[in-house]
Backbone as CSV, one residue per row, in Angstrom:
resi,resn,N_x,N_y,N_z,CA_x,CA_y,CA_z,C_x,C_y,C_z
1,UNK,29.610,-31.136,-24.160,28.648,-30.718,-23.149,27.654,-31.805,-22.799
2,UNK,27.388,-32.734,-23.599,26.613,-34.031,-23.425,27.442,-35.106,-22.248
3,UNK,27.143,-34.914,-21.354,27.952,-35.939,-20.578,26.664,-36.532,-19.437
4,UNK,27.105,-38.101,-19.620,26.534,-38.866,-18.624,27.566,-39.656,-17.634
5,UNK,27.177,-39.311,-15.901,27.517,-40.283,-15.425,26.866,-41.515,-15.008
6,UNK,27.274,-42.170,-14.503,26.802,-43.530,-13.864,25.558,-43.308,-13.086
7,UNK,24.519,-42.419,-13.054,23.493,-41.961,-12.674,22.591,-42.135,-13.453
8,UNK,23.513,-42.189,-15.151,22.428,-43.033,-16.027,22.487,-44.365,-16.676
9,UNK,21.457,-45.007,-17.243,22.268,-46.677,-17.644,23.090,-46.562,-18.438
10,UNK,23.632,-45.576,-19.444,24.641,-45.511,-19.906,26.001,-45.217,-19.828
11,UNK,26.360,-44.148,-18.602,27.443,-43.777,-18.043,28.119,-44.641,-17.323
12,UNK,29.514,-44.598,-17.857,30.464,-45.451,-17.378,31.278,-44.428,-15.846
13,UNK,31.143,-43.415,-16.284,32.400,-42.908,-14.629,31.535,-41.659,-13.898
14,UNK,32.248,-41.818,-12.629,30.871,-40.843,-11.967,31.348,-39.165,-12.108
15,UNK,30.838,-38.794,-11.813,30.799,-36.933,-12.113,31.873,-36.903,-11.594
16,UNK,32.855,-36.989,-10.133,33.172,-36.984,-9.923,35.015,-36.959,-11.085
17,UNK,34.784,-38.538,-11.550,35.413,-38.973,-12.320,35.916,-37.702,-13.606
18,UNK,34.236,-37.478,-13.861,34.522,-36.244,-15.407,34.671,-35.433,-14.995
19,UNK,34.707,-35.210,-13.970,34.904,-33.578,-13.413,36.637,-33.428,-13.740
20,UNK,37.285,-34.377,-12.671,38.779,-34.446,-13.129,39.103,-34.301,-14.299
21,UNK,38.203,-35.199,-14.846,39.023,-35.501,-16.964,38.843,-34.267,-17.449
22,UNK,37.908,-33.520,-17.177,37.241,-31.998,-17.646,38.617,-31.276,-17.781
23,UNK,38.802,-31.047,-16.277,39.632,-30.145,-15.679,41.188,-30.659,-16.076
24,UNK,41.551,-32.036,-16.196,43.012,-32.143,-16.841,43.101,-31.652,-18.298
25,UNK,42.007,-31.650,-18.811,42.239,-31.436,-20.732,42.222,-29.659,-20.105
26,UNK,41.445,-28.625,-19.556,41.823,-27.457,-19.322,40.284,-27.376,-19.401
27,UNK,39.283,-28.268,-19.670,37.430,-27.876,-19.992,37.436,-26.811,-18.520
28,UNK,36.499,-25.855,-18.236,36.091,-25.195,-17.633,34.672,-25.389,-17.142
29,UNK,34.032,-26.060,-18.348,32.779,-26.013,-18.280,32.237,-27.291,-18.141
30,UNK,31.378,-28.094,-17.777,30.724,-29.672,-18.066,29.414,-29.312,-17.703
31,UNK,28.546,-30.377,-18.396,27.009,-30.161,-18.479,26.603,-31.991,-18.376
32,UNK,26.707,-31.972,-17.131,25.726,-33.183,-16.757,24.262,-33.561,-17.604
33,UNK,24.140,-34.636,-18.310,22.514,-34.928,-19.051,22.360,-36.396,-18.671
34,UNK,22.114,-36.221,-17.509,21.480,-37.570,-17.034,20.457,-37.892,-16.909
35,UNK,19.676,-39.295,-16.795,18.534,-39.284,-17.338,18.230,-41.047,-16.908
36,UNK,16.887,-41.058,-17.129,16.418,-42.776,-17.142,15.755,-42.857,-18.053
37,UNK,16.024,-44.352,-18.458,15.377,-44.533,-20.583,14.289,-44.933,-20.067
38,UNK,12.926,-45.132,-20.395,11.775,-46.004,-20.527,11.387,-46.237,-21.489
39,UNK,12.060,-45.905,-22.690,11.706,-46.387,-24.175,11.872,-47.565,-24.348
40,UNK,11.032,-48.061,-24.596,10.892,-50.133,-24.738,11.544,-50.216,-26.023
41,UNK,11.732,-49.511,-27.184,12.923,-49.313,-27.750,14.310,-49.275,-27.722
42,UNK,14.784,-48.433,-26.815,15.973,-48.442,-26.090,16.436,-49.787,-25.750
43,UNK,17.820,-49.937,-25.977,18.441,-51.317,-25.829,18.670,-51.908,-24.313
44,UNK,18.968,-51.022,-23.429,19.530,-50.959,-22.364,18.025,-50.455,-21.483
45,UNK,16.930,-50.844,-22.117,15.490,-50.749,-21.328,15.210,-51.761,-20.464
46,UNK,14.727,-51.773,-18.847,15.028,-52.372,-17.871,15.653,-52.689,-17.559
47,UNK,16.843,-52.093,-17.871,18.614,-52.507,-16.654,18.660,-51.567,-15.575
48,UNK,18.383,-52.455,-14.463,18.466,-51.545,-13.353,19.572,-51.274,-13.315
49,UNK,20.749,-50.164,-13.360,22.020,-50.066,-12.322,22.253,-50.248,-10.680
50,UNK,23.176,-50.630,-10.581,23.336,-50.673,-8.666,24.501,-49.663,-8.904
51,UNK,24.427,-48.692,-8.189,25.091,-46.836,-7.661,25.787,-47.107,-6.790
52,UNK,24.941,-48.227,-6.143,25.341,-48.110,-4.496,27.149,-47.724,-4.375
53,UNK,27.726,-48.381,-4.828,29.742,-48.010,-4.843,29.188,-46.418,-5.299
54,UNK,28.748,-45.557,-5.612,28.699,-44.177,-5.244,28.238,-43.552,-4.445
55,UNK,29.664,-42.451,-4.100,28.925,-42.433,-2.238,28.550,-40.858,-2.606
């Protein structure tokens, strides 16, 4: 149920993407947890992503 897409700095494929993978294994259900880090902790703190290739 923890799933990130490319909406966060960590997600590699877009909703789109998990939606399919969901639906080929037979999942019914998915729960998007997307999010932006500002923890100066966090490794991946100030990486902007570029989305833009998501339309």
């Amino acid at each position: 149920m923890h799933v990130h897409s490319t909406f966060s700095p960590d997600g590699i494929s877009t909703m789109e993407e998990q939606c399919i993978a969901a639906l080929e294994k037979g999942e019914r259900i998915i729960c998007f947890t997307d999010h932006v880090d500002y923890n100066v902790a966090e490794k991946n703190n100030g990486i902007i992503k570029d989305n833009s290739r998501i339309s």
